[in-house]
C-alpha positions, 0 to 999 in steps of 0.5 A: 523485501525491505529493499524494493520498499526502500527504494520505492519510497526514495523514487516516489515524485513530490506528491500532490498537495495534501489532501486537506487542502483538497475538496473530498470527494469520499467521505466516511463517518464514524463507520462500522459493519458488524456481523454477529458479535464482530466488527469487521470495520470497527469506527472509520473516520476517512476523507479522500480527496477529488482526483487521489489515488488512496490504497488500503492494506492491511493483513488478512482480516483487518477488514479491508475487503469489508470497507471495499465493499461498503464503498462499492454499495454490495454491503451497507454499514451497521453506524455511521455513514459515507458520503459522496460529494455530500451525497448520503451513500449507506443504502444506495444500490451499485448501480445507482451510484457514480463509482464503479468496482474493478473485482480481482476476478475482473468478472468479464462477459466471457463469450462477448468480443472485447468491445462488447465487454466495453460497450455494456455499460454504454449498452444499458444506458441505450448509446446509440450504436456508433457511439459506444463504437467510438466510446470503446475505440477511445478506451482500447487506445487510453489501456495502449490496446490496438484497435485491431481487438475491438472485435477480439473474443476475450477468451483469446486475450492474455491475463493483461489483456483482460486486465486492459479490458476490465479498466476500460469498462470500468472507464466506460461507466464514467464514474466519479471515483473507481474502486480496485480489488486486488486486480493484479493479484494473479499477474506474474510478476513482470506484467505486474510491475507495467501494470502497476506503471500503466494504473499510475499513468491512468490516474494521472491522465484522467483526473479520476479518484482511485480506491485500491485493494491490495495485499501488495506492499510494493504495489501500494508503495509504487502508486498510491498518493496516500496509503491506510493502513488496516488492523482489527478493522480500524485504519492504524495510519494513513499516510504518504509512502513516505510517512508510513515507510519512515514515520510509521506510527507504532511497530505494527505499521513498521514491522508491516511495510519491510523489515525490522530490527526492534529493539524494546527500550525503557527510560531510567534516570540515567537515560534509555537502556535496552529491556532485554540486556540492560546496556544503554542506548542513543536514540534520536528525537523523541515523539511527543508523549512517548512514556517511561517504554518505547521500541526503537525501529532499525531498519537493516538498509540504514545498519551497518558494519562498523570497525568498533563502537566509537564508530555508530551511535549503538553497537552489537557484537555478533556473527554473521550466519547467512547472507541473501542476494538483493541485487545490487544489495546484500542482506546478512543474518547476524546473530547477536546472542539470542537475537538475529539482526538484519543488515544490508550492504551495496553488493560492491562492499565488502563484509567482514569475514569469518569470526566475530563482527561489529554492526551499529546504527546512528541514532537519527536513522532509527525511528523510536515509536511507543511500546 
């Protein structure tokens, strides 16, 4: 919910240096996949530095799992090309390549012992014995797996232990830059939340450069250094957590990472007036190259209650018809004529009751983006 985005975005540490003043690692140029008549990925222009964690989302068929697998080698792009430090990538195999892939099935030997698991990429490149031992040992302890599982089928192995498993094979590869398909995807949600932390520790500690899938909002939120945004296989935007939740690009990216109250508004000689009432409406800062329309994006943790309507920058009169707990927050439904809006409140304030309400917004807080 709008809250856990919120509230992930507001935790995030200071994020690394922008990738512009990083070397890139992964390069893509004017990239396309098209089937028949469609285009999946429709003209991708991306760079993503040494040692970043980048995730992609998107909603179902905005072509995410088609660039995925571009990355990873198992499709070859119709124009354009990726590179990998300089090197041209559009038609080598997977496993020529310095990448590996984390698949959401975790596709696992299922009748080999977790250290087998480990070992077989060491195995194919004829380690010798004792040494992929030690490899995978090492491996067991950086997923905070005993050594005692070495030996352990993985048929006797819980969702996140297979998980553990899966990475530190990934890691065996040893690969420049490692790519997840939506690994936790069939976790509960708690194993999900450590996972999500352990990911984030492991990028961190390896150096490694990550390129995540997920359908996931929070997820992307919680670990990514830089998160792209996917529609009708273009990337909308692409951003910190931070700018894509508070400086989305247009109401599509808005409207995907929580959500909104949006209200259309057209310019007039008089100022901005609301398109479906025609009351006139306070708006912050405009972006550069905004035209004569434009929606104003409020999300419901920054609207309030307020005494009346020298009390906000706008204001709405409604009735509050229902309310959902967030936790420490309260969400309302208020409806206002033929609209309901959200907004949300500490737990320990309290909300008119009964009969008619007032709710408004700063215009600073709100986020005008282009119709």
């Amino acid at each position: 919910m709008t809250t856990a985005f919120a509230a992930a975005a507001v935790r995030s540490p200071a994020p690394p240096p922008h990738p512009a003043a990083r070397r890139p690692v992964l390069q893509l140029v004017g990239v396309r996949k098209v089937f028949s008549n469609f285009a999946a990925v429709d003209g991708i222009d991306l760079d993503i530095a040494e040692g970043e964690f980048v995730t992609i989302v998107g909603p179902s068929g905005s072509g995410k799992t088609t660039l995925l697998r571009m990355l990873a080698g198992l499709e070859a792009p119709s124009e354009g090309n990726i590179t990998l430090r300089g090197e041209l990538m559009n038609h080598v195999p997977p496993d020529k390549r310095p990448t590996c892939l984390v698949f959401q099935s975790l596709a696992l030997f299922p009748h080999r012992s977790v250290g087998e698991n480990i070992e077989f990429p060491l195995k194919v490149r004829k380690v010798a014995p004792a040494e992929r031992r030690a490899r995978a040992l090492e491996l067991l302890r950086m997923v905070r797996l005993p050594e005692s599982y070495y030996a352990r089928s993985v048929l006797q192995c819980s969702g996140g232990e297979r998980q553990r498993v899966a990475l530190a094979r990934a890691f065996a590869y040893d690969p420049d830059v490692l790519f997840f398909d939506e690994p936790l995807s069939a976790l509960d949600y708690k194993l999900k939340k450590l996972l999500e932390k352990e990911l984030k520790d492991l990028h961190r500690e390896s150096g490694k450069t990550f390129v995540y899938i997920t359908h996931s909002l929070e997820e992307a939120m919680v670990m990514s250094d830089r998160i792209g945004v996917m529609r009708g296989g273009r990337i909308a935007q692409i951003g910190t957590p931070e700018e894509i939740y508070a400086r989305p690009a247009d109401r599509f990216v808005a409207e995907f990472f929580g959500e909104v109250n949006a209200f259309d508004i057209r310019r007039t000689e008089s100022g901005w007036i609301g398109i479906e009432d025609g009351a006139p409406v306070s708006v912050g800062a405009e972006p550069p190259g905004l035209g004569e329309a434009a929606t104003i994006i409020v999300r419901p943790e920054v609207m309030r209650f307020v005494a009346d309507d020298a009390s906000a920058d706008n204001a709405l009169c409604g009735e509050i018809v229902n309310e959902y707990s967030l936790g420490s927050r309260v969400q309302y439904q208020v409806r206002c004529g033929a609209r309901t809006l959200l907004v949300e409140a500490p737990r320990a304030g309290t909300a008119p009751r009964g009969g008619e309400v007032r709710i408004g917004w700063t215009a600073a807080d709100a986020i005008l983006v282009g119709a």
